[in-house]
N, C-alpha and C positions, 0 to 999 in steps of 0.2 A: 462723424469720422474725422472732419477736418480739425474739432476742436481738440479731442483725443491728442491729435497730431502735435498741434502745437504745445500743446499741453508739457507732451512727453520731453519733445524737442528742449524747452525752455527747462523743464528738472534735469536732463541731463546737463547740459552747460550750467547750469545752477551747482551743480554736484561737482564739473571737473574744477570750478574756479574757487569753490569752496574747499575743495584738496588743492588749490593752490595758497589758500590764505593759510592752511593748518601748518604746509609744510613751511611761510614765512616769506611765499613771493606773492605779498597782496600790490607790490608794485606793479607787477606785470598782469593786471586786471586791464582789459577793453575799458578805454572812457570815449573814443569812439568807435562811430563806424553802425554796424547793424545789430551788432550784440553787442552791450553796453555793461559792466558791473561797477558795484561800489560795495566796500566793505564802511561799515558805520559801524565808530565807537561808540561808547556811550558818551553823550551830550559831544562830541563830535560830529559835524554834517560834511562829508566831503564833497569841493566845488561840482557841479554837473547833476550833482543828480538831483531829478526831479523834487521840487517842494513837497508833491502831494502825495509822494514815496518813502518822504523821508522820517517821517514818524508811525510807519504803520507795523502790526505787527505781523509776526510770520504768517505767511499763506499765498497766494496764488491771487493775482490781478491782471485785468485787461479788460482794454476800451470796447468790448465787445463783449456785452454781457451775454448774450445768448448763445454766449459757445461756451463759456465755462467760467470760473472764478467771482469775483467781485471786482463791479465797475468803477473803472476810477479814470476820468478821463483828464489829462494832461495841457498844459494851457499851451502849448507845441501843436495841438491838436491833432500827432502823430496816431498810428494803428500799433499798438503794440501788445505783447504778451508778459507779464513780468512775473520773477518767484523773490518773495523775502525770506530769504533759511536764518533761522537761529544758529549763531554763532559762541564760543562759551564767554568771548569778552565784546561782541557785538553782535548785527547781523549785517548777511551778504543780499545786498541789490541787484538781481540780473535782470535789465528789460533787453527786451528783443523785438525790434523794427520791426514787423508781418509788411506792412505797408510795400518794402520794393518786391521784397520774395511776392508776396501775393498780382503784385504785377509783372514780376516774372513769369510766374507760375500760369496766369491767365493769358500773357502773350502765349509761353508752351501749348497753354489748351488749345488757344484759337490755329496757332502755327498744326499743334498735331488734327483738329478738325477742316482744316484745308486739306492736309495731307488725305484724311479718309473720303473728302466730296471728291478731291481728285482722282482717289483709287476707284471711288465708286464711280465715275465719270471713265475711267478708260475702262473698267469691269463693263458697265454698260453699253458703252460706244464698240466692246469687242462680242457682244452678245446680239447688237445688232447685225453687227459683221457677218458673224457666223451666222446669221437666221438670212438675211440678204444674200449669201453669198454661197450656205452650204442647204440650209433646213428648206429655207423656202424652194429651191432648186429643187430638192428631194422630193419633197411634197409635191411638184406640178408632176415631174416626172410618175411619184406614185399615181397622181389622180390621171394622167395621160394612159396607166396601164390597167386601169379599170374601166376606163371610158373605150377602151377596144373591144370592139364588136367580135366578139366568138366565130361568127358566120365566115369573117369576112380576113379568109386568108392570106391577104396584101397587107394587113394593117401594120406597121411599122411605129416606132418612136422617135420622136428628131431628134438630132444628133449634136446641133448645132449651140447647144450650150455654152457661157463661156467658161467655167468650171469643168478644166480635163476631167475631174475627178466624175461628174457627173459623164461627162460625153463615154470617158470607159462605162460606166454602167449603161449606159442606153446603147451603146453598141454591145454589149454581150446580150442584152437583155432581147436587139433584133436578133441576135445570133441565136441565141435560144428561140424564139419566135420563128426562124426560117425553120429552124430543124422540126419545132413540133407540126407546123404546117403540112412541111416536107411526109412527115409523121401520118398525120391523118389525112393524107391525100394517097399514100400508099393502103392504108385501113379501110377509107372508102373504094378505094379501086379495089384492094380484095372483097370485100364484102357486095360491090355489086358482081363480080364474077362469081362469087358462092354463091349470090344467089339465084342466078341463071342458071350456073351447074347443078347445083342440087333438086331445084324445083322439079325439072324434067325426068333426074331417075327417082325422086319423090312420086310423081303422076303417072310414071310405067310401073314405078312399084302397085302402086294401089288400082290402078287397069286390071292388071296383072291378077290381084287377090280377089277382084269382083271376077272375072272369069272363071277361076279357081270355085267361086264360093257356089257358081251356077254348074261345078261338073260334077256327076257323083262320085265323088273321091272317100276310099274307107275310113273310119271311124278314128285310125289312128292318125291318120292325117289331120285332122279336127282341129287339135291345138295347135299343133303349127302354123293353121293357115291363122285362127285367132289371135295367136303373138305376132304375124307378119302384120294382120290390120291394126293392132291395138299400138305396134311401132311405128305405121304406117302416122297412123290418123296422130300424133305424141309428134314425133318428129314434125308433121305440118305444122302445127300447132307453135312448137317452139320453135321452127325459122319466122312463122309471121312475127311471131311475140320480139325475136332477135333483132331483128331489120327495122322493127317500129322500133324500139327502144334505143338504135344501134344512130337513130337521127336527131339530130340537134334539135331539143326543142325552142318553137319560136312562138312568135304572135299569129296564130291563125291557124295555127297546125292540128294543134287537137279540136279547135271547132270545125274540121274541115269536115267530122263525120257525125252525127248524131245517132245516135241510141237511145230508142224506147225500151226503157228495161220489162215494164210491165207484159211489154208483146216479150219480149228476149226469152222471162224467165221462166215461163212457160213450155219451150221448146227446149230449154237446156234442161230441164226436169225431163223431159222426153226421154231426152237423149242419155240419162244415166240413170233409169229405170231396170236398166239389164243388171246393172250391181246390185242389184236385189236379189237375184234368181239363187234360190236355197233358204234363203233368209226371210224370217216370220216377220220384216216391218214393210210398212211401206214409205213407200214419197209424195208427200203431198204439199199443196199447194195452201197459204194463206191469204190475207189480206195482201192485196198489187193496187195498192196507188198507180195515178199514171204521175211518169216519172222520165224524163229527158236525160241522155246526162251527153257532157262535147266528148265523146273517147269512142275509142273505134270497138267494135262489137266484140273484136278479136282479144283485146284487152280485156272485156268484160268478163268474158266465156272464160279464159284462164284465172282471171280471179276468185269470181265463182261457183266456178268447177272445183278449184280447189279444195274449197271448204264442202261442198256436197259430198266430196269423197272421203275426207275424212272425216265426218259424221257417219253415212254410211259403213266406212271399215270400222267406226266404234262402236254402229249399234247393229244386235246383232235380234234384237225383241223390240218390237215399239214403231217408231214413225220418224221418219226426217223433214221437219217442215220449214218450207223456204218464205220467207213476210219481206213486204219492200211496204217503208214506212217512211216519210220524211227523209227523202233522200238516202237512206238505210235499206241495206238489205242484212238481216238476218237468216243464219241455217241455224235452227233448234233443232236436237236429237235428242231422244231418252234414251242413250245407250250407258255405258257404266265413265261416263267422264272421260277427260285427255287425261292418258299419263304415259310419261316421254318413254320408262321404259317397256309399256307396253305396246308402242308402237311403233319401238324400234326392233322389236322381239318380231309383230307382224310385218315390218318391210322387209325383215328378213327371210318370213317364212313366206309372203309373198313372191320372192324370186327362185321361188323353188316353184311358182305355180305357172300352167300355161299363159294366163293371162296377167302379167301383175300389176297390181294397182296403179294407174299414173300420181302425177303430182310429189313427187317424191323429190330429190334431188336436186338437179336443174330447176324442177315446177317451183320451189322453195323462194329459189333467187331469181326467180320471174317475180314472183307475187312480190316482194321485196324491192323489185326497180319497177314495178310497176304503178307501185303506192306511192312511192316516192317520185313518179314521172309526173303523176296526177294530183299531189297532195291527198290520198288516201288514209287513211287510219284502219289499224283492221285491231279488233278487241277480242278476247276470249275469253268465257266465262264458264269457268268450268266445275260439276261439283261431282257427289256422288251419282246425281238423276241424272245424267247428261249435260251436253255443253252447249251453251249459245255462242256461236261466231258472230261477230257483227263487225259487215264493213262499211266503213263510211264513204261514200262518194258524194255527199253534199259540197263540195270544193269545186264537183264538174256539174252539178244540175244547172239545168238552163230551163228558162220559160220558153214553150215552144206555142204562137197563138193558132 
């Protein structure tokens, strides 16, 4: 590229001084300076110019053969570029000095690569700036607001920054922090009074239906008193499930209760043996590992009550059998498979009935904060034979010696 350059450079001035000799001003040719010409007659040598120039024939020379032309080097031991043009009664000599340009030109370099170690020297010195002064602040501040303890309603961020910019965000961000505090200290204070209120006409309700269930009352009374126990015993069930769920979980919380599922699932087979009555399957029991798991029993019962029920409302021929395997409990049914709108068809025709199905609804997003309370998994596998449910509680199993 650089020879290109010079190249060009030297034909043009070659070209204008040669339109100067045509039109008859070969006296106003350069014999010094950095661009130098000479017109030669023939067997005329005019003073200055070079010996080793002065008999050559037209073309392009310079003391730098590996930029272009043919070398010809000057006993001046100058750096130069020259062209010999054919002229019609002689020819035209133009050398041209690179030597100072090229020291020009290398001073510019060096002069514009100060300029860019400088630019890059304040680019970086303001990037430090900003990381010392804006990034790195941000970031303690973020790590300060992950390092606060959930539990622990006082927890505050200091303020004391020297960056206003930061100290605004750490006081909005206490401000936000008193409010939500503020927040869940009115949630828990309703929630412990819902649950003193309710527990008590919860236990007079169900007083109430067992006295009921021991007087001989007519036949049409029957389901009524059966939807009062079936709301009775659903509603318990979902304030225990609420109030567990409703508490922060910590370290030591869920190991505070153990559960033998093997003894467990036996009695909750028990207990939804009556959703059978009319229907040719039955309930039965598998392979029971013994099996530990840290969760309270009450959580258990809702989970896998669930799924007993809806095997159950899909089989209506066959067996519903419950397996605890490797920290797995499975409900296998041979009923005719899940399908969503079939059993949105029976929830529906369910609440035409005295007693309707639990698990529905609310039970839905129990089982949903429940799994996700305990790191649960629950799988479905569903075909034409029936569906296996399987949920996994290997997340809570413990070794009990």
């Amino acid at each position: 590229m650089e020879g290109r350059y010079w190249e060009d450079l030297t034909r043009a001035i070659s070209d204008d001084h040669a339109e100067r000799v045509r039109s008859g001003h070969e006296d106003a040719l350069p014999s010094e300076g950095l661009v130098r010409s000479w017109y030669v007659r023939e067997g005329v040598v005019p003073s200055g110019l070079p010996r080793q120039l002065a008999h050559l024939p037209p073309g392009i020379y310079t003391s730098e053969a590996s930029l272009f032309g043919d070398a010809v080097n000057l006993d001046s031991g100058e750096t130069y570029h020259a062209v010999v043009a054919g002229l019609p009664q002689g020819r035209l000599v133009t050398v041209v000095n690179i030597e100072p340009l090229e020291q020009q030109q290398n001073h510019y370099a060096r002069l514009s690569l100060l300029w860019i170690l400088c630019f890059a020297a304040v680019i970086g010195g303001f990037i430090v700036w900003l990381h010392a002064n804006l990034v790195r602040p941000v970031r303690d501040l973020a790590a300060r607001m992950q390092a606060i303890d959930p539990s622990d309603a006082s927890a505050r961020l200091p303020t004391d920054y020297p960056r206003e910019e930061i100290q605004v965000i750490a006081q909005a961000s206490n401000a936000h922090l008193e409010r939500v505090a503020q927040f869940i200290q009115r949630e828990r204070s309703l929630l412990d009074q819902a649950s003193h209120e309710f527990r008590t006409p919860i236990a007079v309700i169900a007083g109430a239906a067992d006295v009921l269930r021991q007087l001989p009352l007519p036949a049409a009374s029957q389901p009524a008193l059966a939807r009062i126990e079936y709301a009775v015993e659903d509603l318990s069930e979902t304030m225990v499930a609420l109030l567990y769920l409703a508490r922060e979980a910590g370290p030591g919380v869920e190991d505070a209760e153990i559960t033998a599922l093997h003894d467990f699932l036996p009695r909750l087979v028990l207990d939804h043996e009556y959703l059978l009555r009319g229907k040719d399957a039955q309930l039965r029991l598998g392979t029971l590992e013994p099996t530990f798991v840290a969760a309270p029993e009450a959580m258990v019962r809702i989970a896998v009550s669930n799924l007993i029920r809806n095997a159950i409302e899909n089989t209506d021929v066959g067996f519903v059998e419950i397996v605890l395997s490797q920290g797995r409990v499975a409900v296998i049914d041979s009923g005719s498979g899940f399908d969503p709108v079939e059993a949105a068809r029976r929830y529906r025709d369910s609440l035409r009935q005295p007693a309707p199905m639990r698990g529905q609804g609310l039970g839905l997003f129990l089982i949903g904060r429940i799994c996700e309370r305990f790191r649960w998994t629950l799988e479905i596998d569903s075909g034409t034979r029936g569906t296996r449910a399987t949920l996994d509680l290997s997340a809570s199993v413990v070794e009990v010696p």
